[in-house]
N, C-alpha and C positions, 0 to 999 in steps of 0.2 A: 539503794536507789538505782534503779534501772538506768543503765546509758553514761554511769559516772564511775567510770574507776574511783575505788576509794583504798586508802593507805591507812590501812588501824594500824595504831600507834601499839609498841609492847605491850604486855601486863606478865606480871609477876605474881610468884605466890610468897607469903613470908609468913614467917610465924614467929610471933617473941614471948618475952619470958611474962609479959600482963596476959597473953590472949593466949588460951590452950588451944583454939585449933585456927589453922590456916584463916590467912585475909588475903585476899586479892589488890593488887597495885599496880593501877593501870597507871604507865611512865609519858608526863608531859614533858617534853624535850623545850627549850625557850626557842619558837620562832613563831610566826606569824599566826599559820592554823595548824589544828590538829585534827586527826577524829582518833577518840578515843571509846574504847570500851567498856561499858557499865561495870565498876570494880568497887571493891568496898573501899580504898582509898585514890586518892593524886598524886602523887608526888610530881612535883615540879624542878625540872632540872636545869640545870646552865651545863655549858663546857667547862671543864678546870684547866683550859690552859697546856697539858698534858695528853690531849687526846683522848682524856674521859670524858662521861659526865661527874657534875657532883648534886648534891641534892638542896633545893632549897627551903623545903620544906613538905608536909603530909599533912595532908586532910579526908576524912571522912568524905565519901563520896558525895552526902547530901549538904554538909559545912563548906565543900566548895561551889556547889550547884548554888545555894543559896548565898555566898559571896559574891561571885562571878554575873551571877542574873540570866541577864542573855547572852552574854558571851559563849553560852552553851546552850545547842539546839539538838533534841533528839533526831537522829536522820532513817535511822534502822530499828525497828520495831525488837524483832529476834534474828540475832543476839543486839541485845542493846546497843547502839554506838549511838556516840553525840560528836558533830563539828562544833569543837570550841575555836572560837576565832577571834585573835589576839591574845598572846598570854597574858597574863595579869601585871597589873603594874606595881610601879616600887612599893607605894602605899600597901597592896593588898600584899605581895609579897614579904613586907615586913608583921600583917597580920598572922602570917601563917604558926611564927613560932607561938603566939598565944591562942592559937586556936587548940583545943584537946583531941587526941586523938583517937 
């Protein structure tokens, strides 16, 4: 967006032992807003107290768009970013462990 500093959030790449090639994971940190970049999953994080984060959960890029609703607006055409604004709440972040990844 022209005129607006913007702050994209990490993404990461991982690879595990279900998926033979790389995913992308873009890292929501817990506070107010974010922008993040179009990634094949979420991960949603808190602090551990420690000076890390920890994670509280992964979702599929499109399992959390359509959890979330509007809390996630595209702002950047290419490369994709969305300002998601408000993390998700307890409720949703207790959905996360049953959501599939």
């Amino acid at each position: 967006m022209r005129g607006e500093d913007l702050r994209v959030g990490p993404i990461d790449i991982y690879t595990n032992n279900r998926e033979r090639s790389p995913s992308t994971v873009a890292l929501w940190p817990r506070h107010e807003e974010a922008i993040l970049p179009q990634a094949d999953k979420i991960a949603f994080m808190e602090p551990d107290g420690k000076g890390g984060l920890r994670i509280l959960g992964v979702l599929r890029w499109d399992a959390a768009v359509a959890m979330l609703g509007g809390q996630m607006e595209r702002i950047v055409e290419y490369p994709a970013c969305y300002r998601a604004s408000g993390f998700p709440t307890e409720e949703q972040i207790a959905l996360l462990s049953q959501e599939p990844v």
